[in-house]
Structure formats: C-alpha cells, structure tokens
ROTORLO-965213 format. One line per 2 residues: their letters; for each residue x, y, z of N, C-alpha, C. Coordinates in pm, whole numbers, plus 50000, padded with zeros to 5 digits. Example, Ala and Ser with C-alpha at 12.3 -4.5 7.8 and 13.67 -1.06 7.14 Angstrom:
<mimars>
AS) 51319 49431 50780 51230 49550 50780 51320 49670 50780 | 51285 49775 50708 51367 49894 50714 51290 50003 50787 $
</mimars>
This chain:
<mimars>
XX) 64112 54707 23074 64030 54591 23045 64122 54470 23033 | 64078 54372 23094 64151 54216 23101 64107 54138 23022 $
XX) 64188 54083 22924 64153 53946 22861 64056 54007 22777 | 64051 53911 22638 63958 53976 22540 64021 54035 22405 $
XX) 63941 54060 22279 64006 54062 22168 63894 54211 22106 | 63944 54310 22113 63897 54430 22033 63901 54452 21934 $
XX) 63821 54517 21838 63843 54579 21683 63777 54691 21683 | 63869 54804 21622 63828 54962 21593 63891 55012 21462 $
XX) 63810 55036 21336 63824 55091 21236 63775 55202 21195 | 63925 55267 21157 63876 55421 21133 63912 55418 20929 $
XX) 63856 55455 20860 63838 55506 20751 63924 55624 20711 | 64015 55615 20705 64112 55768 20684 64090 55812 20502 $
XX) 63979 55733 20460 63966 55813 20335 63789 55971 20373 | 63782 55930 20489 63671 56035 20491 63719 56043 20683 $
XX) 63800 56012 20759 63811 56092 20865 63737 55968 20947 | 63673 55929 20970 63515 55860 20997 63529 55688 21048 $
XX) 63483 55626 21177 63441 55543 21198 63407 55412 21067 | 63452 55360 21057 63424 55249 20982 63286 55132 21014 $
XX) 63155 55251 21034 63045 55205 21056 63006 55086 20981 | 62932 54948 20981 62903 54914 20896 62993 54798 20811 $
XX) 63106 54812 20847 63189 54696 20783 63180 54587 20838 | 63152 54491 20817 63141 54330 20816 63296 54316 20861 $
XX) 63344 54211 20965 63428 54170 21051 63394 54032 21121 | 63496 53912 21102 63491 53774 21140 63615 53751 21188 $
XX) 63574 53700 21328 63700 53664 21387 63674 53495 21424 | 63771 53414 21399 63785 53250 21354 63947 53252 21461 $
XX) 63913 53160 21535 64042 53052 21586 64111 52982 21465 | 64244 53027 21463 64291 52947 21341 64306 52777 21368 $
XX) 64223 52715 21259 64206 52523 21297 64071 52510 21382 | 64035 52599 21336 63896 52591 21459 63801 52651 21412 $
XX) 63691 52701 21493 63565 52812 21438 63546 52923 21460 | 63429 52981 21412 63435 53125 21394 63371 53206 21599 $
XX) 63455 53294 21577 63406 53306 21754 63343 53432 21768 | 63341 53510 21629 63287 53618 21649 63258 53714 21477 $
XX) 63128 53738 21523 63122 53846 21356 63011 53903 21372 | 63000 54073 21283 62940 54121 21336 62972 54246 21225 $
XX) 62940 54383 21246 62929 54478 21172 62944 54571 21265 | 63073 54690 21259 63072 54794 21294 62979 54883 21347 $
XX) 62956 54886 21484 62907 55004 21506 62948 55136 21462 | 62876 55237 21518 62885 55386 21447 63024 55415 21511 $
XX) 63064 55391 21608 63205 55433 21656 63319 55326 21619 | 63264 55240 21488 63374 55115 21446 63397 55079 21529 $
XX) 63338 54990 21617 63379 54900 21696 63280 54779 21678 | 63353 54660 21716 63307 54544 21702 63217 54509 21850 $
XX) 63078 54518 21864 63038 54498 21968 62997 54360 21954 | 63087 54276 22009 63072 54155 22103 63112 54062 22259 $
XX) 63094 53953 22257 63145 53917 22402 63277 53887 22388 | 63348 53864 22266 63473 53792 22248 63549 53932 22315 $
XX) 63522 54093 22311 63622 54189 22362 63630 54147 22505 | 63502 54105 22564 63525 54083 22723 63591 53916 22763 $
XX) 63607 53884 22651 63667 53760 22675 63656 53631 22668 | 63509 53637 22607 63448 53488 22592 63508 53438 22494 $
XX) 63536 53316 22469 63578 53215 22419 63695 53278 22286 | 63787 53315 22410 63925 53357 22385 63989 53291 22423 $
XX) 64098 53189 22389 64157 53104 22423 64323 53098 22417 | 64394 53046 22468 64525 53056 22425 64549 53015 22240 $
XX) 64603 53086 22164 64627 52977 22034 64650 53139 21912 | 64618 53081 21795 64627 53150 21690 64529 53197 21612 $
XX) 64477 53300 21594 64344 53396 21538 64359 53461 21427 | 64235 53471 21339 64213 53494 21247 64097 53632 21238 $
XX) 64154 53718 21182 64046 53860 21164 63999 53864 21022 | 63899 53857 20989 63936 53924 20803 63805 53974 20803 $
XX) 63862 54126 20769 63817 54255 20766 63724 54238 20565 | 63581 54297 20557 63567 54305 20431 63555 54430 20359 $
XX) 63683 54476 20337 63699 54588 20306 63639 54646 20136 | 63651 54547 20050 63585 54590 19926 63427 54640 19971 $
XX) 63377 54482 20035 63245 54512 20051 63169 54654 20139 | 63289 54694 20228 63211 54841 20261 63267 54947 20191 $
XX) 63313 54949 20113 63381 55081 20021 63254 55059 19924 | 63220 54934 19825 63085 54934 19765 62975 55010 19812 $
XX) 62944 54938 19958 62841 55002 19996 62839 55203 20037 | 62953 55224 20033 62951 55362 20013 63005 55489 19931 $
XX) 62951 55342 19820 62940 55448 19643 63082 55459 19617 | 63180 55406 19657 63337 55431 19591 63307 55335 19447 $
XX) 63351 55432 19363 63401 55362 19223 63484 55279 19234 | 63491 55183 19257 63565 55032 19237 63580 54977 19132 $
XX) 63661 54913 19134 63620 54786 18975 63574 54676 19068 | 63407 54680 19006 63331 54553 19031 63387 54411 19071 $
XX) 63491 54348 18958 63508 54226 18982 63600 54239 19070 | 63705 54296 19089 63827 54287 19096 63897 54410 19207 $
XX) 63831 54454 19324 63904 54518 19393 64010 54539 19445 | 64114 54655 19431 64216 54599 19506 64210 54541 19606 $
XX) 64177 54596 19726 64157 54544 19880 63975 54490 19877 | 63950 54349 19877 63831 54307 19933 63788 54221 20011 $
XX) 63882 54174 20045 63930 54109 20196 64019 54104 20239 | 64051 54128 20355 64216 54125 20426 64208 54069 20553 $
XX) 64262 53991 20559 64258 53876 20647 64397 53895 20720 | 64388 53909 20895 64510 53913 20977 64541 53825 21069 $
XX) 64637 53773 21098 64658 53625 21203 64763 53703 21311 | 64696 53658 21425 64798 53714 21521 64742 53558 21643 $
XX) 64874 53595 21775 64862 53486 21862 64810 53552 22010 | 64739 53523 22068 64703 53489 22183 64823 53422 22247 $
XX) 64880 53468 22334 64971 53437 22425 64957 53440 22581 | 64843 53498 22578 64825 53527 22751 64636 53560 22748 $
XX) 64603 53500 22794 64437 53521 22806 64433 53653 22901 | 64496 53685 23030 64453 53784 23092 64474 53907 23026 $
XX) 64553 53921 22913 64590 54064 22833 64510 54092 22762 | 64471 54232 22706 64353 54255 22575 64428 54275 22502 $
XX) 64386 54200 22365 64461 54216 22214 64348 54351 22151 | 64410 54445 22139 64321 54543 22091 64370 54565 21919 $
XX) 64294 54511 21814 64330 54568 21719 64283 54713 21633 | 64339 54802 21634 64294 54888 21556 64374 54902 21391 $
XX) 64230 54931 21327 64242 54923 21173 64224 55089 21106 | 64319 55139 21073 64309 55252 20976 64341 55179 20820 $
XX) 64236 55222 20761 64200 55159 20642 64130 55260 20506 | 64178 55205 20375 64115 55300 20275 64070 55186 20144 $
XX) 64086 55248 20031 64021 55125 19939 64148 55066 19886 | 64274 55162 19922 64390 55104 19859 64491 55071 19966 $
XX) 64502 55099 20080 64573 55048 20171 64491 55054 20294 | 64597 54977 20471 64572 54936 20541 64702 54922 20602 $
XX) 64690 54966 20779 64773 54975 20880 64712 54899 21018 | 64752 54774 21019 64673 54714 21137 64797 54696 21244 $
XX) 64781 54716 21393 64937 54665 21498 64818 54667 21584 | 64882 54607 21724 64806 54556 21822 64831 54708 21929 $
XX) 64714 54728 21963 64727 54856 22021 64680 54821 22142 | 64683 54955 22230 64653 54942 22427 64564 54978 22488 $
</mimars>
C-alpha cells in the first residue's frame, strides 16, 4: 500500500484487538484529519490510511487509552489514570510511503514504532 497513515492496536493485557478505542489523528499546527474508533480487528477505518489529506509535515496520534480500559471494567483510579491519553508525533517525510503505526498497549504501559 502507497501513501497513507495506518493504526492497529492490540491489547496485550487480554491477547485481543483493541476494539473500540477512540483514536485522533491532527496535523501538528493544523487540524484534525482523522478520528474514529477501533474496529473489531483494531484498526482505524478511514480515508487518511489510503491517503487523503496526508501531507508532507508533522502528525499527531493520541490514542485514549484510560478511556477504553474504563469501558472494559479495569479497576482504575477514577480521577487519575496512569495512562489516559498518550499522544505520539511522528513526520511525514515522503507522501508515497505508508506510515503504519502499530500500538501494543495495556493500562500501564505502551510500545508504539512505525511498522511495514
């Protein structure tokens, strides 16, 4: 696949797709170009993977990770989660390449690199 910006989150506290998690992707200095909620196979289904209004410059992901650990009954502390948003900046350097990010993620940590 050419050009375009992917997201795939897997949940390594239950094995499992990161169905359901809320995901916003923002041009950094600019606006939001994409958001949306995990499909069942954690993936971000939008046009920004095929490339729409992907641009050369600097991007913004932030993943809401408190908010889907809530929604699936993890004992948290209410106010104060460790992880409840995590926000990642990476660059666009070449429009014809796909930036694929994949997210293995839990309520206490997180491993994000640009994958192929």
């Amino acid at each position: 696949m050419a050009g375009g910006i992917s997201i795939h989150v897997v949940d390594v506290t239950r094995g499992l797709p990161a169905a359901g998690m809320k995901v916003e992707i923002f041009k950094v200095g600019g606006e939001k170009i994409a958001a949306g909620v995990l499909s069942h196979q954690g993936l971000l289904d939008h046009s920004v993977v095929r490339g729409e209004n992907v641009e050369l410059g600097n991007y913004k992901v932030v993943f809401h990770i408190g908010q889907f650990y809530c929604q699936l009954g993890y004992a948290l502390p209410e106010e104060f989660p460790f992880l409840y948003v995590v926000p990642f900046r990476f660059g666009v350097s070449d429009v014809e390449q796909h930036y694929h990010l994949p997210l293995k993620v839990s309520p206490w940590g997180f491993s994000l690199f640009r994958g192929g």
